[in-house]
C-alpha positions in Angstrom: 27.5 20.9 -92.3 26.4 18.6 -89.6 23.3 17.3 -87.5 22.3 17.1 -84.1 19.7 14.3 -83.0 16.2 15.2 -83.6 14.1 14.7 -80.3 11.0 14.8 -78.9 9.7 14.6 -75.1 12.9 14.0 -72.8 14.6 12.7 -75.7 14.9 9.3 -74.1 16.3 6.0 -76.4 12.7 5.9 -78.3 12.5 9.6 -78.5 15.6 10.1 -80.1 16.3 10.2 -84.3 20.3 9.9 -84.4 22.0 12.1 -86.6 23.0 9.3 -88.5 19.6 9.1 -89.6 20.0 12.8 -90.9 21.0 12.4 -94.4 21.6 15.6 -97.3 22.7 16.7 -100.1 23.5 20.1 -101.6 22.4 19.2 -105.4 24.1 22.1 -107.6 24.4 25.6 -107.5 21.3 27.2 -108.1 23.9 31.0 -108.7 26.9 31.8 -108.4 29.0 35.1 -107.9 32.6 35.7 -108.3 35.7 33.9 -109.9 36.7 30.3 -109.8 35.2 26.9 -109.5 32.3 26.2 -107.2 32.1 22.6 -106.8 28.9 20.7 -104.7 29.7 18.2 -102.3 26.4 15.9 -103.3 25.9 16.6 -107.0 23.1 13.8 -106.8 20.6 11.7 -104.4 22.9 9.0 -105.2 25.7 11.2 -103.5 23.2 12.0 -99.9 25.7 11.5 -96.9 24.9 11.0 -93.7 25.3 14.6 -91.1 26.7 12.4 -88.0 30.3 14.0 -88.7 31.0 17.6 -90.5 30.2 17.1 -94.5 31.0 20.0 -97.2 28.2 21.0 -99.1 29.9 23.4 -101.7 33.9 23.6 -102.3 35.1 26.9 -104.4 38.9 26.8 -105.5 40.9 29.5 -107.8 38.9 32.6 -107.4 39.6 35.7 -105.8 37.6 38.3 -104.0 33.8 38.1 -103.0 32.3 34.9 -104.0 28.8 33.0 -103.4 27.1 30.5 -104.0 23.6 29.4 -103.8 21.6 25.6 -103.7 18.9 23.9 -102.8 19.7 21.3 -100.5 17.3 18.5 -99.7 16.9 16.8 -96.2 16.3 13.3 -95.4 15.3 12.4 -91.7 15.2 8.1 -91.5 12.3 7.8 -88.9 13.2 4.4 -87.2 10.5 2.4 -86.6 11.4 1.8 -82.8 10.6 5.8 -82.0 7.6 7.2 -80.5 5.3 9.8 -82.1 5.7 13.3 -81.9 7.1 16.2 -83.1 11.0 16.2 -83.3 13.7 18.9 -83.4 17.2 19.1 -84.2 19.5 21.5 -85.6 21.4 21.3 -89.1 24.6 23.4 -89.0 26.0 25.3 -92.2 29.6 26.9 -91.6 31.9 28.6 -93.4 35.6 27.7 -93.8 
C-alpha cells in the first residue's frame, strides 16, 4: 500500500501533511480463506511503517486456488505542527500483487 499527501486549500508548504507522515499497520488477520500461510506485514504498533514508498500489508505463500484474507488496519496521520487548519484529504492505496 502507499500514501499520497493529505492537503487542504491549494495544498501549499503549510497545507500539505507528507506521506511520510502517513504511518500503518495491518495488525493480523481478522479471516482467512484458502490454503497456505498468510503472513501480516505489521503484526504490531511497534511494527507501523511509514506509506511514503509501497509497503505490504499481508504476504500469503504455499497455497493454491482462491484465497483471502481480511484485517483491520489502523492509520496514523502525524499532523505537523507547522500546518494550517482544515480539513485534509489524501488517498491510501491497497493493490494486489
Amino acid at each position: 500500500m502507499t500514501s499520497t499527501a493529505f492537503t487542504t486549500g491549494a495544498g501549499g508548504a503549510n497545507q500539505t501533511i507528507p506521506d511520510s507522515d502517513v504511518e500503518y499497520w495491518s495488525g493480523t488477520a481478522t479471516s482467512t480463506n484458502g490454503s497456505g500461510t498468510f503472513t501480516p506485514g505489521q503484526p504490531t504498533a511497534a511494527a507501523a511503517v511509514a506509506l511514503f514508498s509501497g509497503q505490504t500489508a499481508f504476504a500469503h505463500t504455499a497455497g493454491g486456488g482462491a484465497n483471502n484474507a481480511s484485517w483491520d488496519p489502523t492509520v496514523i496521520v502525524n499532523v505537523p505542527s507547522t500546518v494550517a487548519a482544515g480539513q485534509y484529504t489524501g488517498t491510501i492505496t491497497h493493490s494486489v500483487a
